[in-house]
N, C-alpha and C positions, 0 to 999 in steps of 0.2 A: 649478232651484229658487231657487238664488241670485240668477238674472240676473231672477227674477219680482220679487225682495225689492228688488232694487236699483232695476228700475223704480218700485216704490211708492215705494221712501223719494224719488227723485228728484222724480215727479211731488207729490210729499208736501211738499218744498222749494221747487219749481216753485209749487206754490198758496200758501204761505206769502211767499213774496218778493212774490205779486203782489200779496196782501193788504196786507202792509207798502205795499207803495208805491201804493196804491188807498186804503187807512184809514188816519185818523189812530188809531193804539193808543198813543201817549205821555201820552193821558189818565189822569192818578192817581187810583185809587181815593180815596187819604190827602185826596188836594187837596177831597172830596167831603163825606169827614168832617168837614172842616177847617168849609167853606161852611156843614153844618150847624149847628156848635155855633158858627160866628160866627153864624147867625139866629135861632138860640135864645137866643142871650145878649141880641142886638139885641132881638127881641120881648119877653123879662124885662124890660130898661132901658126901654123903651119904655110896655110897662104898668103894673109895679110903681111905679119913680123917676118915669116923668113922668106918670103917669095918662092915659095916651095910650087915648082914647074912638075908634073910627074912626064909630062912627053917630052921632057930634055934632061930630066932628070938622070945621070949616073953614080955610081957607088962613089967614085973618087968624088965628084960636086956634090954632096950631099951633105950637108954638115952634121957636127956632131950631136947639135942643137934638137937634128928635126928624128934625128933615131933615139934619144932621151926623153924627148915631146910622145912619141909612141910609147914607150915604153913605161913609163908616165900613165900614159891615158889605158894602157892595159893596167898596169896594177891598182891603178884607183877602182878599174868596173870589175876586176875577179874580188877584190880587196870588198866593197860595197855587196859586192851578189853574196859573201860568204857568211859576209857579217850579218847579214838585215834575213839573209835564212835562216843563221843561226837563231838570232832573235825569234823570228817568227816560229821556226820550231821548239824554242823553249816558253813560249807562250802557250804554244797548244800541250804544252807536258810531253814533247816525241823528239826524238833524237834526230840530229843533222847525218852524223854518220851511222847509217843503216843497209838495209840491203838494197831498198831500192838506188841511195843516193851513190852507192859502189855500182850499182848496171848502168847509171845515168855516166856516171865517171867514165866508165870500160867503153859506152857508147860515143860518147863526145869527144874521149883522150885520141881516137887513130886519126879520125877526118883530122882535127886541129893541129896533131903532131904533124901527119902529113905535112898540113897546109904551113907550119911553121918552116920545117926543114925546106920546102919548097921554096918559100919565098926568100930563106935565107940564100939559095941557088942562083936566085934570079940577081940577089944585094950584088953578089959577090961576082955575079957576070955581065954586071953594068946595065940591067933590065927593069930599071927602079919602076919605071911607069906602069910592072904589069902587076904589080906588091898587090896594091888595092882593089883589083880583079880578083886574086886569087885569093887572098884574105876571105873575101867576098863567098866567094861561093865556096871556100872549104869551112867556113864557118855556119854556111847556108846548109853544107847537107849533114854536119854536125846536131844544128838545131831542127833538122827535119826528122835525123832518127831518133834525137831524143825526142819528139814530142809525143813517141809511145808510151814515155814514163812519164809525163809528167801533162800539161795541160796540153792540150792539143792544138790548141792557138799556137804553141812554140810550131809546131810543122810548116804553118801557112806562115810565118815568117820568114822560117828557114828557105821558103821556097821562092820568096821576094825575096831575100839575100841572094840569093843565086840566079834569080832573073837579073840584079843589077850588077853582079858579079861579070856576068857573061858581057851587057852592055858595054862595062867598064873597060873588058879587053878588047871591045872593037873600038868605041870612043876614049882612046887613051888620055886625051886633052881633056877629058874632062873627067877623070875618073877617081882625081880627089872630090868634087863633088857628088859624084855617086857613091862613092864609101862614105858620106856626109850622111847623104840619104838614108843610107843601110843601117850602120852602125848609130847615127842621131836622130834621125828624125821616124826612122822605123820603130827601133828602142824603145826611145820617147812616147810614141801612138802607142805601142805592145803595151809598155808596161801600165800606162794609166789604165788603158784596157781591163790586164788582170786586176789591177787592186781595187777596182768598180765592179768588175765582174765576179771575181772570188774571194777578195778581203773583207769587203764591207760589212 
């Protein structure tokens, strides 16, 4: 009866090492929440202080204010996910840069770069209202192919970024509010999620 017990826990250890070294799981729940309430705050600043319109919105009316406010609210949530992984990966004794956190890279770098250079297309051809659409969903199938390496809840997120992504290009008037939702209030729900479900 023992030696059946001891097979299980083996093969039980057996499947968790491969995991570990097949998934990146040094992704933080926190670093999730973090992302959310920097793009809830960014979208407040955004429409509150600058009266930021995206369905009248053009490159030239745009101030300098509301592409620094972005730009901002991305460095603080890569700057947060990198850190609070790093962290979590030096608590467990396991390295941040490894091979799976290089396949997660190679996976999430083309949809995002895309979605970067696209949207920089759209700045520069006076298309501002469609920015938060496509953010949306190229960020959306970013996180749907990564969520083969890492928790799988990232996929079904990925795939609500992309259903509001879509939304957001047919409801343009409202589609700082749907990248509200995406990037804040989705975030926010995800990551307390993970750190209840896998941190605790």
């Amino acid at each position: 009866m023992n030696t059946k017990q001891d097979y299980n826990q083996d093969l039980a250890e057996i499947r968790s090492m491969m995991e570990r070294s097949s998934k990146f799981l040094s992704l933080s729940g926190l670093s999730g929440v973090l992302a959310g309430l920097y793009a809830l705050t960014g979208a407040y600043i955004a429409y509150y202080i600058y009266d930021f319109d995206p369905a009248s919105a053009n490159s030239s009316g745009v101030e300098t204010e509301i592409i620094l406010l972005a730009l901002l609210v991305l460095v603080l949530a890569v700057g947060s996910a990198v850190l609070l992984s790093y962290k979590k990966a030096h608590k467990k004794g396991e390295r941040v840069w490894n091979s799976a956190s290089k396949r997660l890279l190679s996976i999430v770098g083309i949809p995002l770069s895309a979605g970067a250079v696209f949207s920089l297309i759209l700045f520069y051809s006076g298309s501002i209202g469609l920015i938060p659409s496509v953010t949306l969903i190229f960020y959306g199938i970013a996180l749907y192919s990564a969520g083969r390496l890492t928790f799988n809840e990232l996929s079904v997120l990925g795939l609500l970024q992309i259903a509001l992504g879509l939304n957001a290009a047919y409801f343009i008037e409202h589609s700082l509010l749907l990248w509200a939702l995406g990037f804040g209030v989705a975030h926010t729900i995800y990551g307390i999620y993970i750190h209840i479900r896998h941190e605790r």
